[in-house]
C-alpha positions in Angstrom: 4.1 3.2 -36.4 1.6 3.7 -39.0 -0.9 1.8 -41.3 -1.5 -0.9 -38.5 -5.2 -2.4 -38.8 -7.3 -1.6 -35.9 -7.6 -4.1 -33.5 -5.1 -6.5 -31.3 -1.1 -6.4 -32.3 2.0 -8.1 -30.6 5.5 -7.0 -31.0 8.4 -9.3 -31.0 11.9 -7.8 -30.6 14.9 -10.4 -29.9 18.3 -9.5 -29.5 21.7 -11.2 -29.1 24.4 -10.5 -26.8 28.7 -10.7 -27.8 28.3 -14.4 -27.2 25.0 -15.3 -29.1 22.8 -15.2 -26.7 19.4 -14.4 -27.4 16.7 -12.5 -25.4 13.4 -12.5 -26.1 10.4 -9.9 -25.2 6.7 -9.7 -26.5 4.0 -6.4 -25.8 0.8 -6.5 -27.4 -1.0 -3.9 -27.7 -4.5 -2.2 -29.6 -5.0 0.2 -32.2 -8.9 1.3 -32.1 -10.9 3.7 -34.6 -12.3 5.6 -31.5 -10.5 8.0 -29.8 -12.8 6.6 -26.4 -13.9 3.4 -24.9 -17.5 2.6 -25.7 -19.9 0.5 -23.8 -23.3 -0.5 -24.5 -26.4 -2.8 -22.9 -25.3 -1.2 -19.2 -27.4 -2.9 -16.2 -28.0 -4.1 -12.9 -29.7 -7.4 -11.6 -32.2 -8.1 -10.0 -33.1 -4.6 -9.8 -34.8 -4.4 -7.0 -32.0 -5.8 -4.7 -31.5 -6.4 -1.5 -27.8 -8.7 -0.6 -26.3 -8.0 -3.8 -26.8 -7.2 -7.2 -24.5 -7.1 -10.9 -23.7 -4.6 -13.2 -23.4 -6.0 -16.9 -22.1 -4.1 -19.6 -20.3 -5.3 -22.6 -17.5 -3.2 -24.4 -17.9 -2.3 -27.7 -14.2 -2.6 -28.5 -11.8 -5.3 -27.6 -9.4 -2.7 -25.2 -7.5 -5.1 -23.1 -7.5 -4.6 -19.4 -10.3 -2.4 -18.2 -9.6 -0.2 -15.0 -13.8 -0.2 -14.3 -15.3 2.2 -11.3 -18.6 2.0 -10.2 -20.6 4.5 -8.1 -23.5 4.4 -6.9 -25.5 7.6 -6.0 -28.5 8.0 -3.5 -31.7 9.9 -4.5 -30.0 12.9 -3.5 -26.7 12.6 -5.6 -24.8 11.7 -2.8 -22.0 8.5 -3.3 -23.2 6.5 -1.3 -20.7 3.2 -2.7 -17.8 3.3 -4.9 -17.0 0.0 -7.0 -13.2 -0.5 -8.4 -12.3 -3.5 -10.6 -10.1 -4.6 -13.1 -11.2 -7.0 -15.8 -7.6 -8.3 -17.7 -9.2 -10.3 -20.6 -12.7 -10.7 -21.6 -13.3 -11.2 -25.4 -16.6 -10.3 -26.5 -18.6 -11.5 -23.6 -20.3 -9.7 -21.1 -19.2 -8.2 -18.0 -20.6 -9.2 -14.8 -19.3 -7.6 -11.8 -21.0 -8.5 -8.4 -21.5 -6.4 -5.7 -22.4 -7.1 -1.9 -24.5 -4.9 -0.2 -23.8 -5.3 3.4 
């Protein structure tokens, strides 16, 4: 496909069988002007922490699904907690993902 406009598409295709039946299926789907996902305004609180703290970030681009990982390095560059999480819809709103630190 070409010449879609960027953002947020579905797809409707419906078919009929020999006896008129019809079958129905959707996918949506995005078209973006960047090749990569952006994200911007990327923190943590409260920062110091000692239970648990967030990350926020907000995506620059409305993407869908996100597939997020989170590490977290010690002072020497070792990871010392790995953070995986999958955020399905969020509009423009920020992120908030909260993480126990036991």
């Amino acid at each position: 496909m070409t010449g879609l406009a960027v953002g947020r598409h579905k797809l409707t295709l419906t078919a009929w069988d020999n006896y008129d039946n019809p079958s129905h299926a959707d996918i949506s789907f995005f078209v973006f002007d960047q090749p990569l996902l952006s994200v911007g305004q990327v923190i943590n609180y409260p920062n110091p922490f000692s239970d648990y703290t967030y990350f926020r970030f907000i995506p620059l681009q409305n993407a869908g699904a996100l597939d997020i990982q989170i590490q977290i390095f010690s002072s020497t560059g070792q990871v010392i907690k790995t953070i995986e999480n999958i955020i399905t819809e969020y509009g423009n709103d920020p992120i908030d993902i909260k993480v126990g630190w036991a």
